[in-house]
N, CA, C and O atoms as CSV, one atom per row, in Angstrom:
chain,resi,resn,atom,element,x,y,z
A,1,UNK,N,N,17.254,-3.031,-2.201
A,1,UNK,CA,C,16.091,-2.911,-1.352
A,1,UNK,C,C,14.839,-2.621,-2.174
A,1,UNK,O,O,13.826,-3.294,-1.984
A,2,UNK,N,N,14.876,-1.515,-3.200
A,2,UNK,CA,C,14.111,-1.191,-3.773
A,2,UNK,C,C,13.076,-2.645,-4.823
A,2,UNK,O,O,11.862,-2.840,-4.865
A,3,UNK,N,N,13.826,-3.131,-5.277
A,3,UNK,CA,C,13.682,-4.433,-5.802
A,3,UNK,C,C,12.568,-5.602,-4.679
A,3,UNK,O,O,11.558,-6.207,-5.039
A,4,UNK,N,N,13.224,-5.591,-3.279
A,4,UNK,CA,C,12.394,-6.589,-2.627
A,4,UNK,C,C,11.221,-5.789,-2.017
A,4,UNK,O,O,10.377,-6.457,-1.418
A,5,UNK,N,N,11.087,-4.738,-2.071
A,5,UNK,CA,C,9.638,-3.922,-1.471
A,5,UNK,C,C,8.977,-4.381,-3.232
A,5,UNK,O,O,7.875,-4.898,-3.412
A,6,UNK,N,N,9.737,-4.113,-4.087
A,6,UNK,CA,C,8.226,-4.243,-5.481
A,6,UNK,C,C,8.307,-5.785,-5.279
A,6,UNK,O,O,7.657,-6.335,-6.168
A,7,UNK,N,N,8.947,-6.787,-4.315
A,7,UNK,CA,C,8.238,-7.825,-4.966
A,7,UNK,C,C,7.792,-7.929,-4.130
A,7,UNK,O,O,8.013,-9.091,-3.789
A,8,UNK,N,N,7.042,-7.322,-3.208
A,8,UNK,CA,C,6.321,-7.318,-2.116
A,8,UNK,C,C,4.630,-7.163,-2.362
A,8,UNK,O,O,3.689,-7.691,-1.770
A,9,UNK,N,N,4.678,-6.148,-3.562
A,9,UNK,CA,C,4.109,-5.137,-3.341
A,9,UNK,C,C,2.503,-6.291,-4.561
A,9,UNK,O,O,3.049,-7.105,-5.305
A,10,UNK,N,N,1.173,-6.293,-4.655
A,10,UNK,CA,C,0.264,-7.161,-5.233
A,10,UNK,C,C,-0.084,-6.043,-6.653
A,10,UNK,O,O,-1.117,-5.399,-6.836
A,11,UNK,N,N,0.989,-6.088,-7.407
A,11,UNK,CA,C,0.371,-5.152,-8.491
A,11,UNK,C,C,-0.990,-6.342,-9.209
A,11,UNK,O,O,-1.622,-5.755,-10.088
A,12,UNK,N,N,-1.234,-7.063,-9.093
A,12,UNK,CA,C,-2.595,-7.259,-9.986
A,12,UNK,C,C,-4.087,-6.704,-8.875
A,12,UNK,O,O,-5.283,-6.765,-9.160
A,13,UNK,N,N,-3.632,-6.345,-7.985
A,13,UNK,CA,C,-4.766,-4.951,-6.916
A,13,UNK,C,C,-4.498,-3.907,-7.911
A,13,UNK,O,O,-3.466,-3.504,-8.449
A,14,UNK,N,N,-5.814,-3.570,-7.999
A,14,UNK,CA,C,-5.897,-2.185,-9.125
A,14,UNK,C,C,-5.866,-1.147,-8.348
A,14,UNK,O,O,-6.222,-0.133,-8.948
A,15,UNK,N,N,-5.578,-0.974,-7.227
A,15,UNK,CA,C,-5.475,-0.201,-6.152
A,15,UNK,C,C,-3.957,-0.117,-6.165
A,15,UNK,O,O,-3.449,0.904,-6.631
A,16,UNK,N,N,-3.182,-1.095,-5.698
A,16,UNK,CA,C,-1.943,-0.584,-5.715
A,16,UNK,C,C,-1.454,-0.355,-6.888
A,16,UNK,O,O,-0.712,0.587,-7.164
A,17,UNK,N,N,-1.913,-1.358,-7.778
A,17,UNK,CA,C,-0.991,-0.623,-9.315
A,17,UNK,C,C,-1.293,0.536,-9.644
A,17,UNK,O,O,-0.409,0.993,-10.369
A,18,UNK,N,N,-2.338,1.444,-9.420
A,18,UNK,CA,C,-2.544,2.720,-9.608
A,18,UNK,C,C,-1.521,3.665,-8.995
A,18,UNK,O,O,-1.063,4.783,-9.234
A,19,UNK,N,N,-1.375,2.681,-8.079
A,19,UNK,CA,C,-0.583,4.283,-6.917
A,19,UNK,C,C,0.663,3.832,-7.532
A,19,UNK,O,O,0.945,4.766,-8.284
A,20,UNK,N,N,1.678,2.843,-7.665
A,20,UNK,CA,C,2.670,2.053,-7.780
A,20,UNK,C,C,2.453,2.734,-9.692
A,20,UNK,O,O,3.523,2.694,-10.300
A,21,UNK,N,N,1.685,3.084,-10.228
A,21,UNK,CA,C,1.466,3.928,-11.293
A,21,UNK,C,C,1.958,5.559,-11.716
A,21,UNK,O,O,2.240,6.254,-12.692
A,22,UNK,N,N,1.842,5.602,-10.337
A,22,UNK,CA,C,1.297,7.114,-10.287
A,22,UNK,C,C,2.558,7.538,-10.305
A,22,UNK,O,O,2.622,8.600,-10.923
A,23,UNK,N,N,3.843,7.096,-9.805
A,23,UNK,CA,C,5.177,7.532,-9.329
A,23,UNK,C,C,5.707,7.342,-10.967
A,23,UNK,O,O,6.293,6.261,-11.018
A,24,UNK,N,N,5.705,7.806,-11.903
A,24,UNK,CA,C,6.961,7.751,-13.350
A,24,UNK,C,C,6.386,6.612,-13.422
A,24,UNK,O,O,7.320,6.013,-12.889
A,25,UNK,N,N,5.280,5.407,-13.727
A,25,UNK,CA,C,5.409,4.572,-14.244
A,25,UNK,C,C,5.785,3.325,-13.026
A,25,UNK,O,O,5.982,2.172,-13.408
A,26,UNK,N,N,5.864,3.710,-11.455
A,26,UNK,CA,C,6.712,2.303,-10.937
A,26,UNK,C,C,8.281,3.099,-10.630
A,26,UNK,O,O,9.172,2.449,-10.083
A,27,UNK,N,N,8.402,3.881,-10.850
A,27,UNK,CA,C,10.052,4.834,-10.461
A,27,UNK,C,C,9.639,5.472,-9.017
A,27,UNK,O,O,9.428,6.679,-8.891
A,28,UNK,N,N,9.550,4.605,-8.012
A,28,UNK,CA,C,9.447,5.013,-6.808
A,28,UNK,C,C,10.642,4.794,-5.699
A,28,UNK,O,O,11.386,3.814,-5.716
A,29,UNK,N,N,10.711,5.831,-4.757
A,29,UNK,CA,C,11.856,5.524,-4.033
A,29,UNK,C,C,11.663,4.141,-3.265
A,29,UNK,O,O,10.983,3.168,-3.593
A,30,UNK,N,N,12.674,4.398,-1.853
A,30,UNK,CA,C,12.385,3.055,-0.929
A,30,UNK,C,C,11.310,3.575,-0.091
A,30,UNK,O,O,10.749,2.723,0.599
A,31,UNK,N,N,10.859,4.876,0.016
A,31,UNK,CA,C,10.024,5.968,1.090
A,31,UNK,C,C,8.732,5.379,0.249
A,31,UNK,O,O,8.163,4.340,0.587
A,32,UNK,N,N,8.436,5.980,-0.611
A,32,UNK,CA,C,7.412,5.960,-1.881
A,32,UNK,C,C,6.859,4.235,-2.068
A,32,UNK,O,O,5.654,4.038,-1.914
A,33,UNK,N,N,7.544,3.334,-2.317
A,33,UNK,CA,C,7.153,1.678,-2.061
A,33,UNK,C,C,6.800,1.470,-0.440
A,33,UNK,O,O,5.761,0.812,-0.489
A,34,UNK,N,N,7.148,1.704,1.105
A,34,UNK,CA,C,6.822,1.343,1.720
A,34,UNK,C,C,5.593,2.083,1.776
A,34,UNK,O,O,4.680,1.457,2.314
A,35,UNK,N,N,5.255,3.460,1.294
A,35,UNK,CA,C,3.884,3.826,1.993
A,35,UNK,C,C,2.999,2.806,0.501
A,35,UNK,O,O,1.904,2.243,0.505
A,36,UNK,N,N,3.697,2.886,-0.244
A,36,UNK,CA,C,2.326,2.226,-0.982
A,36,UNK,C,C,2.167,0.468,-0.343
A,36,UNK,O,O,1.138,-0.204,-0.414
A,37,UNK,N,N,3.065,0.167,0.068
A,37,UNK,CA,C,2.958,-1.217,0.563
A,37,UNK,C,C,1.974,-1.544,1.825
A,37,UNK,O,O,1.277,-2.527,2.077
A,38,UNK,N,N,2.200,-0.335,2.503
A,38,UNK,CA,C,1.767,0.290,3.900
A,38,UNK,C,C,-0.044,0.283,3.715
A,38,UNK,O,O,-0.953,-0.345,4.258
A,39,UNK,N,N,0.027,1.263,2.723
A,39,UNK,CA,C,-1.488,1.487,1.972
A,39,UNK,C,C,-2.105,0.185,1.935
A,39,UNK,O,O,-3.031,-0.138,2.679
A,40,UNK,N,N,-1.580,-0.565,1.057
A,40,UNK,CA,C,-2.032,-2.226,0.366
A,40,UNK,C,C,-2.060,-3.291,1.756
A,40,UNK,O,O,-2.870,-4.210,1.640
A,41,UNK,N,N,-1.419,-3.266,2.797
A,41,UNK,CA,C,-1.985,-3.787,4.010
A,41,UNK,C,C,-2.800,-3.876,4.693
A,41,UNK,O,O,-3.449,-4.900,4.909
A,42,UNK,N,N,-3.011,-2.329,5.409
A,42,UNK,CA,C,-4.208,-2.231,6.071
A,42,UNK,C,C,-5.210,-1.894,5.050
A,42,UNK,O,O,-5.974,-1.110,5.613
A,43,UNK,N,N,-5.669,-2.108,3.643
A,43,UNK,CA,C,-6.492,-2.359,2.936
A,43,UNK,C,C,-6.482,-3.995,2.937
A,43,UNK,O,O,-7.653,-4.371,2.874
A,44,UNK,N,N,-5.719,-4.928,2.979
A,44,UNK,CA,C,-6.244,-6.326,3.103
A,44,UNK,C,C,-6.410,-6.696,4.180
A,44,UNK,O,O,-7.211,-7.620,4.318
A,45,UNK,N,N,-5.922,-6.296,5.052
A,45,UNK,CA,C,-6.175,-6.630,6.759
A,45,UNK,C,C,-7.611,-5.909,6.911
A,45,UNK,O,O,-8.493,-6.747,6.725
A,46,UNK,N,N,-7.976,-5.012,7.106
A,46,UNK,CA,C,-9.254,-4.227,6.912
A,46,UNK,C,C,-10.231,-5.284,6.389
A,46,UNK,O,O,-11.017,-5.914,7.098
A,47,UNK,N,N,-10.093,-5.400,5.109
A,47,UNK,CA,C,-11.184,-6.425,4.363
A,47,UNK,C,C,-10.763,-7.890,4.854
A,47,UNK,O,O,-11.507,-8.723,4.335
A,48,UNK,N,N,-9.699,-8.522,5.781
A,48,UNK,CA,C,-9.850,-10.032,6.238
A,48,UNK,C,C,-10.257,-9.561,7.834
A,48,UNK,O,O,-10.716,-10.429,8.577
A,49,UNK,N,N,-10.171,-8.890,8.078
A,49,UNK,CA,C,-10.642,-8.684,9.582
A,49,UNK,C,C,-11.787,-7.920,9.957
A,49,UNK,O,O,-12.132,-7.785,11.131
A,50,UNK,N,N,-12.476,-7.341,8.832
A,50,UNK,CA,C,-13.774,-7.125,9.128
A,50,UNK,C,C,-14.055,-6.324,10.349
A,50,UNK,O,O,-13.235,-5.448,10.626
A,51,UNK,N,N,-15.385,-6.537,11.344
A,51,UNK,CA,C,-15.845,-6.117,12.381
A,51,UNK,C,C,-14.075,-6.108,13.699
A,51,UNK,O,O,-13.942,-5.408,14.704
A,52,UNK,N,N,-13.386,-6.797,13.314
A,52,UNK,CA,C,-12.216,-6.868,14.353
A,52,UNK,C,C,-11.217,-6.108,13.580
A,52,UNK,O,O,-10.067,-6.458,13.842
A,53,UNK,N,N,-11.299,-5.375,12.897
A,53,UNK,CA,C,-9.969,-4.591,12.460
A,53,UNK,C,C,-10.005,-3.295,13.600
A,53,UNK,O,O,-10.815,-2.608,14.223
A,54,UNK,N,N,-8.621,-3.463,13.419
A,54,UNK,CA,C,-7.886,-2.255,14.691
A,54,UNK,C,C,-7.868,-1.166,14.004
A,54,UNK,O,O,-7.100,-1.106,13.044
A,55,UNK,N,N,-8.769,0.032,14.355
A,55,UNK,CA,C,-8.909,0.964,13.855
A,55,UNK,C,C,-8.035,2.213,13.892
A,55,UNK,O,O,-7.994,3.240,13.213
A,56,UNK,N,N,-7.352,1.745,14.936
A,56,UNK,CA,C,-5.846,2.512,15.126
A,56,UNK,C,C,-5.006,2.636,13.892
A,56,UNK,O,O,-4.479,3.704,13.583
A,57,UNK,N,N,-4.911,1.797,13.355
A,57,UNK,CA,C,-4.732,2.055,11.375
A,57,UNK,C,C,-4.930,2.973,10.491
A,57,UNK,O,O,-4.324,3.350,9.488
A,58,UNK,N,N,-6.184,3.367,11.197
A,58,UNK,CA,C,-6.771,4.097,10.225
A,58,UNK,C,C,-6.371,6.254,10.916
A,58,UNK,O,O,-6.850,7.348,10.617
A,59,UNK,N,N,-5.247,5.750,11.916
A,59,UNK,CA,C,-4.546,6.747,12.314
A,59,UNK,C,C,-3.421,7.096,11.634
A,59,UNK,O,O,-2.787,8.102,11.953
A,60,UNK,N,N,-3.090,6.376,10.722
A,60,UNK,CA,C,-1.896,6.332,9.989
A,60,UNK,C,C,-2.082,7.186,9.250
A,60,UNK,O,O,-2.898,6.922,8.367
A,61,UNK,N,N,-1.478,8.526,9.229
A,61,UNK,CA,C,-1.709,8.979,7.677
A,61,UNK,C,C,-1.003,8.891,6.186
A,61,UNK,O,O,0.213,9.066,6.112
A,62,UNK,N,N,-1.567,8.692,5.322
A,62,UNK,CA,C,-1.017,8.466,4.002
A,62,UNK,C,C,-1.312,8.754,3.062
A,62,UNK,O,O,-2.510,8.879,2.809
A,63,UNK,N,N,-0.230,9.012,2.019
A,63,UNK,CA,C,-1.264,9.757,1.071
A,63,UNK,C,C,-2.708,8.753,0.047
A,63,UNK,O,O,-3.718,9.125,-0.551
A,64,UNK,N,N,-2.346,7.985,0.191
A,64,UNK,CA,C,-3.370,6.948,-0.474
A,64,UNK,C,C,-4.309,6.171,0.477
A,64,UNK,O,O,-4.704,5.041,0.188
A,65,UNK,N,N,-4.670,6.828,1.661
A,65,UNK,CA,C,-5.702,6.692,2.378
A,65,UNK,C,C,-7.042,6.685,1.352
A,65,UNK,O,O,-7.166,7.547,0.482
A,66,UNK,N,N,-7.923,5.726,1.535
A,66,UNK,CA,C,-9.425,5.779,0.635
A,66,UNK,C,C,-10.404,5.556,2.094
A,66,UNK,O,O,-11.631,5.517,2.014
């Protein structure tokens, strides 16, 4: 599992590779990859949806909220 969340996950975003950083180098659990995956979503949905992003998202808490 752990394997198909990192190939999920856009490490050339300097955003997620930081966080996807931050854990040992990339030694993250399956908990630890979905919130960073989680993070890296509603950061591209946000920026493709603009004025129509569902702000209910931004109810989510996480630790890599910006």
């Amino acid at each position: 599992m752990t394997e198909q969340l990192e190939a999920l996950l856009n490490l050339e975003d300097p955003i997620t590779q930081q966080h996807w950083m931050s854990w040992d180098k990339g030694d993250c659990s399956e908990v630890g990859l979905c919130e960073i995956l989680l993070a890296q979503l509603i950061r591209e949905h946000k920026s493709e949806n603009g004025v129509y992003y569902d702000t209910d998202y931004d109810q989510i808490k996480l630790r890599y909220q910006n």
